[in-house]
C-alpha positions in Angstrom: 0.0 0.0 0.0 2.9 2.6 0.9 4.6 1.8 -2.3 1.7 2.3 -4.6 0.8 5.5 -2.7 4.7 6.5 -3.2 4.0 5.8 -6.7 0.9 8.1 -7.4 2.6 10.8 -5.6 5.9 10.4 -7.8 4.1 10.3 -10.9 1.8 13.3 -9.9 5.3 15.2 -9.6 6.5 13.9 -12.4 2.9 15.1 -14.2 3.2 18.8 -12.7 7.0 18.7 -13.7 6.6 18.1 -17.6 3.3 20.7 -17.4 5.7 23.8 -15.5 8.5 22.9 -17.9 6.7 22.5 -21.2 6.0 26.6 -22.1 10.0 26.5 -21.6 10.9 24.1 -23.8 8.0 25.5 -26.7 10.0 28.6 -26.4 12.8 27.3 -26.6 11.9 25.1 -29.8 9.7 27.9 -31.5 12.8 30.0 -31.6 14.4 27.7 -33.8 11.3 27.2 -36.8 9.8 29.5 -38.6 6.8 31.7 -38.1 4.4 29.3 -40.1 5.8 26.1 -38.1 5.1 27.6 -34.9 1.6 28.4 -35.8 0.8 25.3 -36.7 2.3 23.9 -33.6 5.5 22.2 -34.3 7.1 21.2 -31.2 10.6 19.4 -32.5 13.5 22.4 -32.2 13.9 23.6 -36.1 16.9 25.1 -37.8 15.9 28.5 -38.0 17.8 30.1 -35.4 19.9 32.2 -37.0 17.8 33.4 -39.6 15.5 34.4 -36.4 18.2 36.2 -34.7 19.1 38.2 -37.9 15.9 39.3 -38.6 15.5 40.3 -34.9 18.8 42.3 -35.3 18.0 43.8 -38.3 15.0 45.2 -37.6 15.1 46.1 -33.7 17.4 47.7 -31.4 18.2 44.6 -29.7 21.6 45.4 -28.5 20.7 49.1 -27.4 17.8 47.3 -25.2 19.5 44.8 -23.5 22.0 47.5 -22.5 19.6 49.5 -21.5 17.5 46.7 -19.3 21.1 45.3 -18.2 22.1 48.8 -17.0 19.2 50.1 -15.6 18.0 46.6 -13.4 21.7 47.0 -12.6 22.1 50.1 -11.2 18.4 50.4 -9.4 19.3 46.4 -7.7 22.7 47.8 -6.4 20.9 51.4 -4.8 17.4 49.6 -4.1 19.2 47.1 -1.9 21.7 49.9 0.0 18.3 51.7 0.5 16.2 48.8 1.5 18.2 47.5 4.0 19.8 50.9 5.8 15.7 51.5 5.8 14.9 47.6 7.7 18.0 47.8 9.8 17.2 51.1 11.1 13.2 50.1 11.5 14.5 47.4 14.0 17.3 48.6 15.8 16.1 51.5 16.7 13.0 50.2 17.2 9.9 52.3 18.7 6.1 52.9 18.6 6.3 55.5 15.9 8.6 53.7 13.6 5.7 51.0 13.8 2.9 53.4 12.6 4.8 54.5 9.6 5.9 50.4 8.9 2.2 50.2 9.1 1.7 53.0 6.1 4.2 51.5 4.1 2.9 48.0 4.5 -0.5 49.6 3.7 0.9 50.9 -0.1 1.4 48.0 -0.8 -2.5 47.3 -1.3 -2.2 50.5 -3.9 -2.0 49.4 -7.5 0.7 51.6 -9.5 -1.7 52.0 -12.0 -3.7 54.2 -9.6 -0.9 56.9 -8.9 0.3 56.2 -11.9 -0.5 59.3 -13.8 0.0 61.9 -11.2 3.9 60.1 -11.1 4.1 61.2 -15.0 2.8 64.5 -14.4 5.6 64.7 -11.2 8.4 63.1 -13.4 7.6 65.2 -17.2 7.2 68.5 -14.6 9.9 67.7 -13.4 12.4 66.9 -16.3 12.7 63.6 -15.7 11.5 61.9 -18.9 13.5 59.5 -20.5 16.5 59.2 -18.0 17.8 56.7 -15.6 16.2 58.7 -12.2 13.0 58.4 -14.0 12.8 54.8 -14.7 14.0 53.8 -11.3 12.7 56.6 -9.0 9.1 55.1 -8.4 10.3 51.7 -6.9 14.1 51.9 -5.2 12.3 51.4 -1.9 9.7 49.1 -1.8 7.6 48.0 1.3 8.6 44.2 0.3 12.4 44.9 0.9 11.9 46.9 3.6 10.2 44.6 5.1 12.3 41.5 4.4 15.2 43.4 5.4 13.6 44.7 9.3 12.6 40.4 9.7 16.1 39.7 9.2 17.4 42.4 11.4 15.5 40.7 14.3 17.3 37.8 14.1 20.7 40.1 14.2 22.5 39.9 17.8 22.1 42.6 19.7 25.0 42.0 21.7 27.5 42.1 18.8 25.9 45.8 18.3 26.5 46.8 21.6 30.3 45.3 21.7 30.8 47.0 18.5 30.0 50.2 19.8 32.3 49.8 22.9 34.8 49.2 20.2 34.2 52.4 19.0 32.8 51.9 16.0 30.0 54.0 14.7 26.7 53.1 13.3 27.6 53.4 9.6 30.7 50.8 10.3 28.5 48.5 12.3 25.4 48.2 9.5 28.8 48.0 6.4 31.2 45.7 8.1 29.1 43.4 10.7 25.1 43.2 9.1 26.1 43.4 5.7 28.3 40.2 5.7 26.2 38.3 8.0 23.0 38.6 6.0 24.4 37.6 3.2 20.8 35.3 2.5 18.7 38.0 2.5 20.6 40.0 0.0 20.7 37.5 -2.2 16.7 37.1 -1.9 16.7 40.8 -2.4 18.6 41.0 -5.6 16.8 37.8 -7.3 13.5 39.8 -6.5 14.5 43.6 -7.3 16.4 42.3 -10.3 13.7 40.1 -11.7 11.1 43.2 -10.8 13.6 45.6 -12.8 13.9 43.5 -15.3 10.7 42.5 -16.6 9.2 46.2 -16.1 7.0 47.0 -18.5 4.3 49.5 -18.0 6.2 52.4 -16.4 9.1 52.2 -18.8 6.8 52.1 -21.2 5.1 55.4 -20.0 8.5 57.6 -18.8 10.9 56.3 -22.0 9.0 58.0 -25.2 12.2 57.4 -27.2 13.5 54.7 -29.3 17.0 54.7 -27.6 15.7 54.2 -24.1 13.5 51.2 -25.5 14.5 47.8 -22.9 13.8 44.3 -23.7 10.0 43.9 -22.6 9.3 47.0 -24.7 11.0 45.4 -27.6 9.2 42.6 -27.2 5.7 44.3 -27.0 6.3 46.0 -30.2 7.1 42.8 -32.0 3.5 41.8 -31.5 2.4 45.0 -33.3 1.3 45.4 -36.5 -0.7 43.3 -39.3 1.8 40.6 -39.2 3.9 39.1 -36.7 6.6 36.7 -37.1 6.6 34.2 -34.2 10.1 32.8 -34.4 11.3 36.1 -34.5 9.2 36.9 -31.1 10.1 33.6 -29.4 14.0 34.9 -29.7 13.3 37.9 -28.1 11.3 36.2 -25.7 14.5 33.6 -24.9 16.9 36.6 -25.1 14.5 38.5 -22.2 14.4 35.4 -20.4 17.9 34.1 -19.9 19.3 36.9 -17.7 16.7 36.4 -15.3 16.6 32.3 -15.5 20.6 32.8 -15.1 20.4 35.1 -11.3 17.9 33.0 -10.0 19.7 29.7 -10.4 22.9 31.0 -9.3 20.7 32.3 -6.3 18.2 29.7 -5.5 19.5 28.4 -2.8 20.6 31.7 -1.4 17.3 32.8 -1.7 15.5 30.2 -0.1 17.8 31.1 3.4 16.9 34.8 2.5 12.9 34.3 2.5 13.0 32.1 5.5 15.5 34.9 7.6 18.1 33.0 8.0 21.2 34.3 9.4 25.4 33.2 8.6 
């Protein structure tokens, strides 16, 4: 009996497995056929690769928007994280009732959709000169309430007694948060960066409102305009798709493990 119940469950995982890997592999083999195999759903891997990635190069600015995408998740990871976690330490260690009350109006924008303050940001930003530039795509979301609040849960689990001996040391605040949290919550920041990354990343809508130009165009723009038009040519899109996907697929294998300790708070 516990063998054939082993057995359903093993081939139910096995089932749910093939199902969560399948759209992978379709884009994956769409990217090599042609437009007219992948609408009539051919599922064997082509040989049309290269002709796809030509056409995709010459008739998009694929290399100025995976620059752009690479440089601006970049940049806003790297600030959103220094931000993020000066913002949790400080919500914890220097804990009291007030900082509670604003944690609790943070936590509360979360429930706000960005489409709702969405507009009055683009009146704020094009008022502001802030159109098409780096501040303007990364302004509206280097401190989220997520990260804040991931960072303040692993600051609880942070010894306050290695705070206080650091400070008889003589070291100031700034030294203790750089040299002593930093490299002990190593987890959490590696949570942090799969998340903020894969956030930056894949942003499409306000990108698409604040960039107006072709030169500030980033990969899920590119993308979306491929599907425009009379015509589209599917093996073409299922590069771009592939191209938009790896960087992503790539931090979050490197970091799975890593962010698995970093969800859960754990602490080296």
């Amino acid at each position: 009996m516990i063998k054939v119940k082993k057995f359903f469950i093993y081939a139910m995982l096995i089932i749910i497995s093939i199902i969560s890997v399948f759209p992978l592999y379709w884009m994956m083999a769409a990217s090599t056929n042609t437009s007219f195999d992948v609408i009539r759903g051919k599922l064997i891997p082509g040989t049309y690769l290269m002709e796809n990635i030509k056409n995709l190069l010459a008739s998009n600015n694929l290399k100025g928007a995976l620059w752009n995408s690479f440089r601006y998740a970049s940049i806003q990871t790297i600030v959103s994280l220094i931000i993020c976690s000066l913002a949790g330490y400080g919500f914890e260690v220097y804990h009291d009732k007030h900082k509670d009350r604003l944690m609790t109006v943070l936590l509360s924008a979360m429930m706000v959709p960005f489409v709702a303050i969405m507009i009055p940001l683009f009146r704020m930003f094009s008022s502001a000169g802030l159109l098409n530039t780096a501040i303007g795509f990364m302004l509206p979301t280097l401190a989220t309430p997520l990260l804040i609040m991931l960072f303040r849960q692993s600051a609880r689990s942070f010894p306050r007694d290695i705070i206080e001996a650091a400070r008889l040391e003589g070291l100031s605040e700034i030294q203790i948060f750089f040299r002593m949290f930093i490299p002990s919550m190593k987890s959490t920041y590696a949570a942090a960066m799969t998340i903020t990354f894969m956030n930056a990343w894949n942003n499409y809508l306000w990108p698409k409102v604040i960039m107006t130009t072709d030169d500030s165009i980033t990969m899920p723009m590119l993308v979306a305009n491929l599907k425009e038009g009379y015509v589209t040519d599917y093996g073409m899109l299922m590069v771009a798709v592939l191209l938009c996907t790896i960087p992503t697929a790539i931090i979050f294998f490197l970091l799975q493990k890593s962010f698995a300790e970093g969800i859960t708070g754990a602490v080296k």
